[in-house]
N, C-alpha and C positions, 0 to 999 in steps of 0.2 A: 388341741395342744398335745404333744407328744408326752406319752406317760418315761417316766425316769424311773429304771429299774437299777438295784446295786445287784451284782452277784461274786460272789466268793465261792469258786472251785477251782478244781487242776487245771492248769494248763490251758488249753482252748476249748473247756466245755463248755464255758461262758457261751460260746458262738453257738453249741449245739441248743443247750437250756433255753436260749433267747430264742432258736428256735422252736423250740418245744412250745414255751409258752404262747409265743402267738400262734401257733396252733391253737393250741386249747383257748386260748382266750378268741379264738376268730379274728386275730387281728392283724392287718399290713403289720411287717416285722419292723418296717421303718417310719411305725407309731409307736415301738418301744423301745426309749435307746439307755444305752448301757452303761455304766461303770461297773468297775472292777478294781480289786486291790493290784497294782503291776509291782509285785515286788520280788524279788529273787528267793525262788526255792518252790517246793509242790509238794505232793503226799501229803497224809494225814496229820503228822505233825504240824508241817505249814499250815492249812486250813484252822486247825483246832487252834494254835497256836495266836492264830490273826482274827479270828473270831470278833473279840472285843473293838478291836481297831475297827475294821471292815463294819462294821455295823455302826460305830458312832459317825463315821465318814459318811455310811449311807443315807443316816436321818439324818443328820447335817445339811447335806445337799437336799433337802425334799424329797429323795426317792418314794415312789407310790409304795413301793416295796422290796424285799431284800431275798435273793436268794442265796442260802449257804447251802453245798453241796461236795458232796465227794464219795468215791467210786464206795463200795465192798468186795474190791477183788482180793480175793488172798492166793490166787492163783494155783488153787487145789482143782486138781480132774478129779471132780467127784466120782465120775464112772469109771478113771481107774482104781479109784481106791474104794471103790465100791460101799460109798457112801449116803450120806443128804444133808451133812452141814460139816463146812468147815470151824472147829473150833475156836482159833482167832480171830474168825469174823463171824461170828454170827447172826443170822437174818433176822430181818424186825421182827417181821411177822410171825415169825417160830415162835417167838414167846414173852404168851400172851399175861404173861406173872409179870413175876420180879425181874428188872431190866438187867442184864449180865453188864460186867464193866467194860467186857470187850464189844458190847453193841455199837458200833459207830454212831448209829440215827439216835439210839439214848445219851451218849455222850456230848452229841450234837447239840438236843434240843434240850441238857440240862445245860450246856453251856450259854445258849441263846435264854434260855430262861434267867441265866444268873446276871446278864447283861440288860434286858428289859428295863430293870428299876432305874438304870443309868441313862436311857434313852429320856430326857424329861424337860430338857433346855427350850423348846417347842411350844407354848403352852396349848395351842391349839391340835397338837401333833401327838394321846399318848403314848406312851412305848409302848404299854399292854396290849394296844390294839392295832397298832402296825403290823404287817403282813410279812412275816417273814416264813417265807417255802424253804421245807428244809429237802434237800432231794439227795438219797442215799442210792443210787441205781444197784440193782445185784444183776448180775457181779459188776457190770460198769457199764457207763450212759451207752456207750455202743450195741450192747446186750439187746438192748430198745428197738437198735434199729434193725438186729440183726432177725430177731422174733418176726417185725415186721415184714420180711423178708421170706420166714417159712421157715427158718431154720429150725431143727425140732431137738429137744432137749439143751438148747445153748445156752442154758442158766445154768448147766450142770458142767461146763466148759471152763479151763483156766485162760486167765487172758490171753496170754500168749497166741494162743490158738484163737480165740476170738478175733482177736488185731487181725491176726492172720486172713481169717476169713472175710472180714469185711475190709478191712484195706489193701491184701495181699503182702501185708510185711507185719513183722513181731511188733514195730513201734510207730506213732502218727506222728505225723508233721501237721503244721496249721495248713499246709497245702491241701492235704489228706481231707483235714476235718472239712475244708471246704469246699473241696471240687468233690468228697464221695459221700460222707456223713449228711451237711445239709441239704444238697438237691435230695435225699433220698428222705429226710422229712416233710420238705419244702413238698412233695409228693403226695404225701399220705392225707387218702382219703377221710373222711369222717368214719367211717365204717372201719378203717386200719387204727384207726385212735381207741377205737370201742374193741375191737380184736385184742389191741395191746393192752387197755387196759382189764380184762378178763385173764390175759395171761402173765402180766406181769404184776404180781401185787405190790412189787416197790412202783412203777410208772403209775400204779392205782391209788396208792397216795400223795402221789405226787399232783395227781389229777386234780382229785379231790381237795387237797388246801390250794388248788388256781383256783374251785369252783366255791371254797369255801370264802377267798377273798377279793370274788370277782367284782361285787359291789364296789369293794373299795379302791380297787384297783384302778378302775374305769371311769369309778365318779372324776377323779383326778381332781380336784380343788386346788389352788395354789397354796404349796406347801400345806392341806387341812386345813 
């Protein structure tokens, strides 16, 4: 039986994520099929914004699991400005304290936290332990593939320039995401998965909550 995943991100990352995951999870991609919220508008706002919706949609429908995600690009060249963290976004990982309010992934997953106790109409299904992958990519999902690829220091790149270099233009189209972004996942080796994640510590958590939910993921039950 085909597992039913929701994912809540920008635009056409859904298509890249859906790839990601069945990578990591080892699985035909057309064993894990998708919904997504299709509503008019992107960016951070939209995502945070639809959060609650998106997610009561998703255990509604039985999803195995839920992905909400959205880029960290703030689209500072860190090597011009001779830096290692852009201020309005600040990476997860940098700190290891007290959650800054401008951290995307803490604002994320307090928001998914505050939504949880709502997830409850199910009784078989409870919200607490539903799998929701939260995926914050730095600076954005492309970053991922671009690593994969050899590119060196390209975390420290503004998107602009990234887009650039992996699609040859400033901005993607779903053509883009499909004919250059996913063949070049749909690619990667076992050994490029373990590369990426060693050097990417956002793709490294990301990993780790597929492997931390992979039980559940897979068991699939009807609807738990």
């Amino acid at each position: 039986m085909p597992i039913l995943a929701g994912f809540h991100v920008e635009g056409n990352d859904h298509l890249i994520l859906h790839a990601f995951v069945a990578k990591v999870l080892l699985l035909p991609e057309d064993e894990i099929l998708v919904d997504f919220v299709d509503a008019p508008g992107r960016g951070w706002q939209f995502i945070l914004e639809f959060i609650p919706n998106a997610l009561k949609r998703f255990y509604g429908k039985c999803a195995q699991f839920a992905v909400v995600g959205v880029d960290n690009d703030g689209n500072v060249d860190l090597d011009q400005v001779a830096g290692n963290e852009d201020p309005r976004h600040p990476r997860h990982e940098d700190h290891p304290g007290a959650a800054p309010a401008a951290c995307r992934y803490c604002v994320v997953a307090q928001t998914i936290a505050g939504v949880r106790p709502q997830l409850s109409w199910i009784q078989q299904k409870p919200g607490a332990t539903w799998p929701i992958l939260i995926s914050v990519p730095v600076e954005m999902i492309e970053t991922w593939l671009l690593i994969v690829q050899g590119v060196p220091n390209v975390q420290r790149r503004p998107r602009s320039i990234q887009k650039q270099l992996l699609y040859g233009k400033p901005v993607a189209t779903k053509a883009d995401v499909t004919n250059v972004a996913l063949p070049l996942v749909r690619a990667m080796t076992a050994d490029d998965v373990d590369a990426l994640t060693r050097t990417s510590s956002s793709f490294r958590d990301f990993r780790e909550q597929i492997a931390a939910a992979q039980a559940i993921i897979c068991e699939n039950p009807p609807c738990w």
